[in-house]
LOBALO-76270 format. One record per residue (C-alpha): chain; z, y, x. Coordinates in nm, 4 decimals, padded with zeros to 6 digits. Each point is the difference from the previous one (the first is absolute). Example, Ala and Ser with C-alpha at 12.3 -4.5 7.8 and 13.67 -1.06 7.14 Angstrom:
% residues 2
kette | w | v | u
A | 00.7800 | -00.4500 | 01.2300
A | -00.0660 | 00.3440 | 00.1370
% end
This chain:
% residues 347
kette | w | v | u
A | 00.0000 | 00.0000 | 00.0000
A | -00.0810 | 00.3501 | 00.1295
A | 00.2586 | 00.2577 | 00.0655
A | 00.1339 | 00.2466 | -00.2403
A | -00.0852 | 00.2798 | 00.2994
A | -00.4038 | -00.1548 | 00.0453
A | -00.2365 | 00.2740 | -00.1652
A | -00.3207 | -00.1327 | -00.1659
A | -00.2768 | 00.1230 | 00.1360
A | -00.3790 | -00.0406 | -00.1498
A | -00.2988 | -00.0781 | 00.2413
A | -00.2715 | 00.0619 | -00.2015
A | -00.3231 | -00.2193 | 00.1882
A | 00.1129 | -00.3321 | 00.1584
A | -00.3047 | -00.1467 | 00.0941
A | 00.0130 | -00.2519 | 00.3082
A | -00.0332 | 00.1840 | 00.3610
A | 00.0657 | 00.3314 | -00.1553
A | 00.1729 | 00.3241 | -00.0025
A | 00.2189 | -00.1842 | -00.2942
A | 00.1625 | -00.3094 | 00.2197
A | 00.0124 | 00.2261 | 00.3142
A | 00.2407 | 00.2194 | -00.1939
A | 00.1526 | -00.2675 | -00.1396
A | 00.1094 | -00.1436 | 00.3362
A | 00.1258 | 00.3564 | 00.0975
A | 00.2457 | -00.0133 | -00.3379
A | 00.1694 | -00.3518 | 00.1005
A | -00.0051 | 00.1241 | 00.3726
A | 00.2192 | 00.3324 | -00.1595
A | 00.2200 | -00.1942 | -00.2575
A | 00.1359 | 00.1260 | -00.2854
A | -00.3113 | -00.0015 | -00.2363
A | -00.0884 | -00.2282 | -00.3060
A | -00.3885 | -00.0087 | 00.1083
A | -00.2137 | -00.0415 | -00.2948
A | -00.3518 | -00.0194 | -00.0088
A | -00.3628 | 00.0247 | -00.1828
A | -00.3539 | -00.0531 | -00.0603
A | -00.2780 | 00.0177 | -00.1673
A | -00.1207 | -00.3292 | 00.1339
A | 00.2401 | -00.3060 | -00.1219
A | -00.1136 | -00.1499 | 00.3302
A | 00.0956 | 00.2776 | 00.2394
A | 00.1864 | -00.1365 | 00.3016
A | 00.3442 | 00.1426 | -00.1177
A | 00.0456 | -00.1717 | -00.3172
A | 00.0835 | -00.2762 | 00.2410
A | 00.1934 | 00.1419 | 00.2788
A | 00.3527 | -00.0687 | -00.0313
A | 00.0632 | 00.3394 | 00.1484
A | -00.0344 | 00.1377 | -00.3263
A | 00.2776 | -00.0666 | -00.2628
A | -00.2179 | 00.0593 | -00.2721
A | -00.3933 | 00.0257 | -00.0477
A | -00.2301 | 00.1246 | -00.3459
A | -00.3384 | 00.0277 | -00.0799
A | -00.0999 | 00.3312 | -00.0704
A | -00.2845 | 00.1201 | -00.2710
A | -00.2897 | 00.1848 | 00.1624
A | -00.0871 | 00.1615 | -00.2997
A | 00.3473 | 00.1578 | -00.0430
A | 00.1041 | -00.0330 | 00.3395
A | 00.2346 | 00.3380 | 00.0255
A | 00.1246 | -00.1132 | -00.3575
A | 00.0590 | -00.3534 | 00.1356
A | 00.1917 | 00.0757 | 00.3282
A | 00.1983 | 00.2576 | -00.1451
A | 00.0477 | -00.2528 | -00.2930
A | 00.1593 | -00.2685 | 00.3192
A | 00.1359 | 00.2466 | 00.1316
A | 00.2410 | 00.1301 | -00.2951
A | 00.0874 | -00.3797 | -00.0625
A | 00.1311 | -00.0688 | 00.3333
A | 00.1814 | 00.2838 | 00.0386
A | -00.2110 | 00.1130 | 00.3025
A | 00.1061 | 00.3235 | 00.2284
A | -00.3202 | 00.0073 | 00.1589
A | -00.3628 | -00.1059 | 00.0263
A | -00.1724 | -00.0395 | 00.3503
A | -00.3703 | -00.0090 | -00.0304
A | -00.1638 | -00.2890 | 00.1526
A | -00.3587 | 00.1012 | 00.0642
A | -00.2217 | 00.2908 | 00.0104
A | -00.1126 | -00.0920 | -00.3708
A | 00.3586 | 00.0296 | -00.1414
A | 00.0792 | 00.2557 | 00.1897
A | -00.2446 | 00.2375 | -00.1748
A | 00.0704 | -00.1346 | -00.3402
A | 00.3607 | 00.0329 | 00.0600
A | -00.0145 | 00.4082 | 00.1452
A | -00.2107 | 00.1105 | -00.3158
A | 00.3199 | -00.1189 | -00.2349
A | 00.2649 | 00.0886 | 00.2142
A | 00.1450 | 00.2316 | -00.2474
A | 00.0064 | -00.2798 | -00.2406
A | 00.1994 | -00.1895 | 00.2217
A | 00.2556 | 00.2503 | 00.1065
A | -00.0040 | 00.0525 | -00.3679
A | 00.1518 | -00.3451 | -00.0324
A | 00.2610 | 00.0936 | 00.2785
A | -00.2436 | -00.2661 | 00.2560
A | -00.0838 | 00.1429 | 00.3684
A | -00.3454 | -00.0943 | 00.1373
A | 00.0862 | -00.0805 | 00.3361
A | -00.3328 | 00.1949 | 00.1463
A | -00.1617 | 00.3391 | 00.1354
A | -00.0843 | 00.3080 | -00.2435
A | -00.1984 | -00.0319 | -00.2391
A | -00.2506 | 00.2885 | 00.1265
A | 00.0423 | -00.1277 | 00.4087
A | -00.1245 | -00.3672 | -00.2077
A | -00.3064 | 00.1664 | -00.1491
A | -00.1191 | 00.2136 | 00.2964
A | 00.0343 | -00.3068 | 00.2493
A | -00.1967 | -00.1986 | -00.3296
A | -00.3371 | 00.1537 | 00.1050
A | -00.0551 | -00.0363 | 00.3480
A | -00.2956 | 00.2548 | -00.0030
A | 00.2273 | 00.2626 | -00.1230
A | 00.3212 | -00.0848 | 00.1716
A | -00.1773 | -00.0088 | 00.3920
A | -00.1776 | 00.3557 | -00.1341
A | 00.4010 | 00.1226 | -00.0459
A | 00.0945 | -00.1403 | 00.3169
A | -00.2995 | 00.2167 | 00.1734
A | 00.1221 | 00.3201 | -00.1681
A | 00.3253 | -00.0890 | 00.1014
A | -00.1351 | -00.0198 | 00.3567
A | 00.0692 | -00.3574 | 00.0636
A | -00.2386 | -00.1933 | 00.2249
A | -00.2209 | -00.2428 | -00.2009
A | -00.2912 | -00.1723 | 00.0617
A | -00.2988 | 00.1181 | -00.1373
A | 00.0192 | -00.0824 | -00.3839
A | -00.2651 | 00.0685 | -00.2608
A | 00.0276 | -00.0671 | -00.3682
A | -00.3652 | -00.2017 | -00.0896
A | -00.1547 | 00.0857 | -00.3218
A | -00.3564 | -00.1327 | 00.1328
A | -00.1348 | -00.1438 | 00.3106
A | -00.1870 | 00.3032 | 00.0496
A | 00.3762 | 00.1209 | 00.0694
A | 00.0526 | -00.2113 | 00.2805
A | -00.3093 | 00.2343 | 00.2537
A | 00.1861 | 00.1188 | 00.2602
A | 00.2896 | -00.1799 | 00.0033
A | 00.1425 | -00.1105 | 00.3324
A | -00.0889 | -00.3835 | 00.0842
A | 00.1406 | -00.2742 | -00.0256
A | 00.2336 | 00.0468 | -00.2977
A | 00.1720 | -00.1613 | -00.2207
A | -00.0857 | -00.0315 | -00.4258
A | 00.2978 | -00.0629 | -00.1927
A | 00.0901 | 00.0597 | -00.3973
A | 00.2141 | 00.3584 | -00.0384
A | 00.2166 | -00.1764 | -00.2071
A | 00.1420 | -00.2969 | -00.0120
A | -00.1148 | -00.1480 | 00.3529
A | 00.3825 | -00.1477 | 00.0630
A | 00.0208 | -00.3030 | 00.1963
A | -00.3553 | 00.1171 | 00.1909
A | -00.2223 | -00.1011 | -00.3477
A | -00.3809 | 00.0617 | 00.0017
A | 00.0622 | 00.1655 | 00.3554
A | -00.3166 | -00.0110 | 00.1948
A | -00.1107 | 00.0946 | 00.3598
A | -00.3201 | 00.1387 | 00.0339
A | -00.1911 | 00.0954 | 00.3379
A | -00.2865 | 00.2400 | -00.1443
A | -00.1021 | 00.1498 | -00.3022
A | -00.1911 | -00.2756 | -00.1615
A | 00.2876 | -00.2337 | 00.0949
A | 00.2229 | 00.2566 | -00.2062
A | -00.2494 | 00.0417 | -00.2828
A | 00.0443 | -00.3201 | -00.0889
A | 00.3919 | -00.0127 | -00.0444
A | -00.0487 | 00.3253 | -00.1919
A | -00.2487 | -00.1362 | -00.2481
A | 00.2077 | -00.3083 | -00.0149
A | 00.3489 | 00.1714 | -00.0941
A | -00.2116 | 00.2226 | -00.2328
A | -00.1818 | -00.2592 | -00.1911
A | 00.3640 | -00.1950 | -00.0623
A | 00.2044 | 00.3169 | -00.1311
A | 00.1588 | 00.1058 | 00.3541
A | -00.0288 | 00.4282 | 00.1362
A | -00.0493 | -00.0568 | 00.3744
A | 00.1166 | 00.2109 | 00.2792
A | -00.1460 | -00.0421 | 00.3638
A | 00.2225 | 00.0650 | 00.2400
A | -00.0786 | -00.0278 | 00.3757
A | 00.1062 | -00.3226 | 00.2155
A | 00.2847 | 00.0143 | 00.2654
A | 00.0302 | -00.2564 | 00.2160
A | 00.3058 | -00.1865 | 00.0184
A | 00.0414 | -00.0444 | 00.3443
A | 00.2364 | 00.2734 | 00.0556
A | 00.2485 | -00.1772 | -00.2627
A | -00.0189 | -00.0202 | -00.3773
A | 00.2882 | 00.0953 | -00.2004
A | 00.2063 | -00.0551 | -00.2910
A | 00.2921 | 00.2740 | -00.0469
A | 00.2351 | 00.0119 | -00.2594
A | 00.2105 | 00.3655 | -00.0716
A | 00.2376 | 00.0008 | -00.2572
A | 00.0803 | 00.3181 | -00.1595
A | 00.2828 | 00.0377 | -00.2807
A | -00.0749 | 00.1639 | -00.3265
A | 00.0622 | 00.3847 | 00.1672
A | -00.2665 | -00.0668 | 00.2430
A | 00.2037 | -00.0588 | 00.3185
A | -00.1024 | -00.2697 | 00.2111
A | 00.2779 | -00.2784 | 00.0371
A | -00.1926 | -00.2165 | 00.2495
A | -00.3077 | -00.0752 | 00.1189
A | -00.1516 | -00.3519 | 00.1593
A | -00.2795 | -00.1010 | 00.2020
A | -00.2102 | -00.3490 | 00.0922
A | -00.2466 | -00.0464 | 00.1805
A | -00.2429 | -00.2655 | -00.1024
A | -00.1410 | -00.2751 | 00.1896
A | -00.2811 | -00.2296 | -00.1063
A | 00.0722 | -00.2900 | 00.1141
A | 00.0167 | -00.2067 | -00.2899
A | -00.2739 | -00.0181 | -00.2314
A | 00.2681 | 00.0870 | -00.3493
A | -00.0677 | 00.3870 | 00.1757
A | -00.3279 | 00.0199 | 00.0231
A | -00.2029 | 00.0716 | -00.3065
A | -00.3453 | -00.0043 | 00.1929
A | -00.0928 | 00.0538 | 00.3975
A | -00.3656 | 00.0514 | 00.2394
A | -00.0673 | 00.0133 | 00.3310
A | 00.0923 | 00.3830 | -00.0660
A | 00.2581 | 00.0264 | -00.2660
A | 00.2680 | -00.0953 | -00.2095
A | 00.0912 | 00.0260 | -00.2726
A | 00.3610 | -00.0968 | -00.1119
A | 00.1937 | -00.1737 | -00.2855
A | 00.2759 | 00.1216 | -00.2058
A | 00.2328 | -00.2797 | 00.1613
A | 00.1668 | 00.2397 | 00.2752
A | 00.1729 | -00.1760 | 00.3237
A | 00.0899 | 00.1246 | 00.3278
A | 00.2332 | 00.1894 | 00.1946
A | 00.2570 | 00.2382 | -00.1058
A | 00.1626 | 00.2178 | 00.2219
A | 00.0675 | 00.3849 | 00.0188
A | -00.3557 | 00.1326 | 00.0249
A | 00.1445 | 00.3595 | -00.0139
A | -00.3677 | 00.1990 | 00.0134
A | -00.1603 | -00.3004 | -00.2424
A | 00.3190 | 00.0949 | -00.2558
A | 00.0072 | 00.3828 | 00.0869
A | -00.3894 | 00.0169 | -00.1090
A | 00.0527 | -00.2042 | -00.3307
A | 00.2770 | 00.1964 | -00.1064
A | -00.1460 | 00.3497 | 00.0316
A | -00.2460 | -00.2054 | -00.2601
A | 00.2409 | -00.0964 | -00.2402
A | 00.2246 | 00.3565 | -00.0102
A | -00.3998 | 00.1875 | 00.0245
A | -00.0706 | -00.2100 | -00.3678
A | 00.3990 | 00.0924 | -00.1273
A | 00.0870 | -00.3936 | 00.0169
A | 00.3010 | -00.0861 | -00.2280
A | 00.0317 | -00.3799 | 00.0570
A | -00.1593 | -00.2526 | 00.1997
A | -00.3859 | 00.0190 | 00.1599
A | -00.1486 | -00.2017 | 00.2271
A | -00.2571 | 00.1148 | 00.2640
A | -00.2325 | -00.2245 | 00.1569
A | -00.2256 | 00.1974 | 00.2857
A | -00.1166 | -00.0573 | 00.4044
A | 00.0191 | 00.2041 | 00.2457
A | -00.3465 | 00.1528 | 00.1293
A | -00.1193 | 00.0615 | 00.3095
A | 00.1633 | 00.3036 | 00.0500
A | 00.3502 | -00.1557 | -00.0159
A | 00.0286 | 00.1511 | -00.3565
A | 00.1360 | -00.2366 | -00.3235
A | -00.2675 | 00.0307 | -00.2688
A | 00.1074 | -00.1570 | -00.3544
A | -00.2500 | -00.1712 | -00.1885
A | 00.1741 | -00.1286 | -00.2752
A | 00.2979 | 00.1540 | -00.1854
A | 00.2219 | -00.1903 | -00.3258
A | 00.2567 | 00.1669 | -00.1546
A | 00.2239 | -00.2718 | -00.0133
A | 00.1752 | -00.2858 | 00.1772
A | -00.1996 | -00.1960 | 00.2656
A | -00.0605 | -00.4225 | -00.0511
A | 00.1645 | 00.0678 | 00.3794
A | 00.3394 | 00.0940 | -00.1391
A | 00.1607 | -00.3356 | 00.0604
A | -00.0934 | 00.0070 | 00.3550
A | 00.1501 | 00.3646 | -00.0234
A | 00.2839 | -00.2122 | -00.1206
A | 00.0410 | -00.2220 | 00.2745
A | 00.0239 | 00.2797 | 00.2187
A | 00.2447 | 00.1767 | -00.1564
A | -00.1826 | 00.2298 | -00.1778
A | 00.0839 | -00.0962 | -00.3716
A | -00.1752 | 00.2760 | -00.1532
A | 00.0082 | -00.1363 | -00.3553
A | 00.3951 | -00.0139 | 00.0259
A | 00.0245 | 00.3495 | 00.1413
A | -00.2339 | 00.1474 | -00.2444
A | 00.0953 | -00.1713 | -00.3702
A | 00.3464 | 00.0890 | 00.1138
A | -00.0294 | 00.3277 | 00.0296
A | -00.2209 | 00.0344 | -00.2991
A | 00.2875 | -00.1715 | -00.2166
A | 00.2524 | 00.2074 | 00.1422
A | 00.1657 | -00.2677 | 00.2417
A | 00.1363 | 00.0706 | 00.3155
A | -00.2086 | -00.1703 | 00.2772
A | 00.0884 | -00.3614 | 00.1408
A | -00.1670 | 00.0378 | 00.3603
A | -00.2218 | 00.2533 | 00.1775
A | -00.3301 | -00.0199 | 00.0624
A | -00.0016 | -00.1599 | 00.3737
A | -00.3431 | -00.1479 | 00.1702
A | 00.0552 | -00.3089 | 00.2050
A | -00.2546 | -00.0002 | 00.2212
A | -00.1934 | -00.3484 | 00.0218
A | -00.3164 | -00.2105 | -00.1144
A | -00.0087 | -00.0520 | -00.3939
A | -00.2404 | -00.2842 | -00.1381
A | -00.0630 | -00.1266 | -00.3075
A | -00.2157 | -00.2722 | -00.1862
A | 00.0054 | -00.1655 | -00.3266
A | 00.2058 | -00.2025 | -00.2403
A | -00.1369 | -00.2441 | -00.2471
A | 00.1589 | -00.1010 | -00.3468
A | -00.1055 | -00.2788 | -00.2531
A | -00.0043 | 00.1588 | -00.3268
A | 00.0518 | -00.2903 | -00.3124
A | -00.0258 | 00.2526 | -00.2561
A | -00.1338 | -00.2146 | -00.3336
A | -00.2042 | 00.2583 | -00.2454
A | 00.2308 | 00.1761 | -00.2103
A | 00.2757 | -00.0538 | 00.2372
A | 00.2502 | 00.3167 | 00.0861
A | 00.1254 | 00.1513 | 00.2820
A | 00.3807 | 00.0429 | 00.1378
% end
């Protein structure tokens, strides 16, 4: 039986792999939380973790109606959004929720929609003089003339976990991912390549709800393993949204992502994935308003960010500080068999 003292907590987006069961390792790591969980997919990895206490299906069609519905009937304190999906569904009814006396565990709403569009948010991060590469919002492939070579063609929004992101060498190599992402639905950007030679990223700053920055964490990524790399050529790479490496102080790599997240008014957690250029200089290439799928690596070394943050939000004095254990941090898979007969419900 769970403690009296353990707060239920709601991760909303538990699929296998995910955002959802990386934060739900960083809860048990904590203590103290009833972690509940769920899905719109009955077969999403966490309705059979036994991390979680409890699991539900949710109804896409009325999905804000149907977490907040879970959430009232457990009693929930919080709701942590596990993926970029969720994440925007939850910000556009957050006044619903705090409404319902529920805290969505997350960054502003308007710091979620400006990082949503990744045309518009690398255009603010320009005027706010922060080095980019070169990024271009493409309407048509006529847009892409000019355009420094090779590059990278990649969906404005929704392109978590490196989907439908393409390397291209030339023009006609772009115009092809262009017309692709067009035809299915997608507004590409281009943005130009940087090697990753000089070190890719990942960086995690937390900020609390006034803005100031409580900690901030860097790893650099290695490729070693194949879980990290999405695609690779004799000339680049692209990588995966499974993050491992080493963590250590990186003070410039950390300095350079948090002028990033107090330049956009961060109030929460964002994650900042970038390499460093030629010129010694970190240049982001991918921005999320909201916890990394590295967070229980953060975990490990000490670095519970989840903890620090969902206590503060609630009002709780904090457990631990935010320390960085320097060291390697891998990570690979789990498998589950699921005997789930039709009709069949969930814990």
């Amino acid at each position: 039986m769970k403690a009296e003292e353990d707060i239920p907590v709601l991760i909303a987006g538990i699929a296998g792999a995910s955002l959802g069961t990386e934060i739900a390792k960083s809860l048990r790591a904590a203590g103290g939380y009833s972690v509940i969980g769920c899905d719109i997919n009955p077969l999403a990895y966490g309705h059979f973790d036994s991390r979680f206490d409890a699991t539900f299906v949710a109804d896409p069609d009325s999905y804000i109606e149907s977490v907040l519905a879970i959430a009232t009937a457990r009693d929930v304190r919080a709701i942590i959004p596990g993926g970029e999906a969720p994440a925007k569904l939850l910000a556009a009814a957050t006044d619903r929720f705090h409404a319902a006396g529920i805290a969505l565990a997350q960054n502003d709403p308007e710091v979620v929609r400006i990082a949503g569009d990744k045309g518009a948010c690398f255009a603010r991060l320009a005027e706010l003089g922060i080095a980019i590469p070169a990024t271009r919002a493409i309407a048509l492939v006529a847009d892409l003339q000019d355009f420094p070579m090779p590059c990278v063609v990649k969906p404005s929004k929704d392109s978590g976990g490196s989907s439908f992101v393409f390397f291209a060498r030339s023009v006609d190599e772009a115009a092809v991912y262009v017309t692709y992402l067009l035809r299915n639905g997608l507004s590409p950007i281009a943005q130009e390549y940087i090697p990753e030679e000089n070190g890719e990223y990942t960086v995690g700053v937390l900020a609390d709800q006034s803005g100031k920055t409580q900690g901030v964490i860097a790893l650099r990524r290695v490729f070693n393993a194949k879980l990290s790399v999405m695609t690779r050529g004799k000339d680049f790479l692209i990588s995966s949204g499974y993050s491992q490496g080493r963590i250590e102080a990186f003070p410039e790599i950390c300095s350079a992502a948090r002028q990033i997240a107090e330049a956009i008014g961060s109030r929460g957690p964002l994650n900042v994935q970038g390499r460093v250029d030629g010129q010694g200089r970190f240049i982001p290439f991918e921005i999320n308003p909201r916890f990394s799928a590295s967070t229980h690596l953060r975990t490990l070394a000490g670095f519970n960010e989840l903890d620090h943050f969902l206590r503060h939000l609630l009002g709780l004095a904090p457990k631990a500080g935010l320390a960085v254990k320097a060291g390697w941090y891998l990570r690979s898979l789990d498998e589950v068999s699921a005997d789930v007969g039709a009709g069949a419900g969930l814990r």
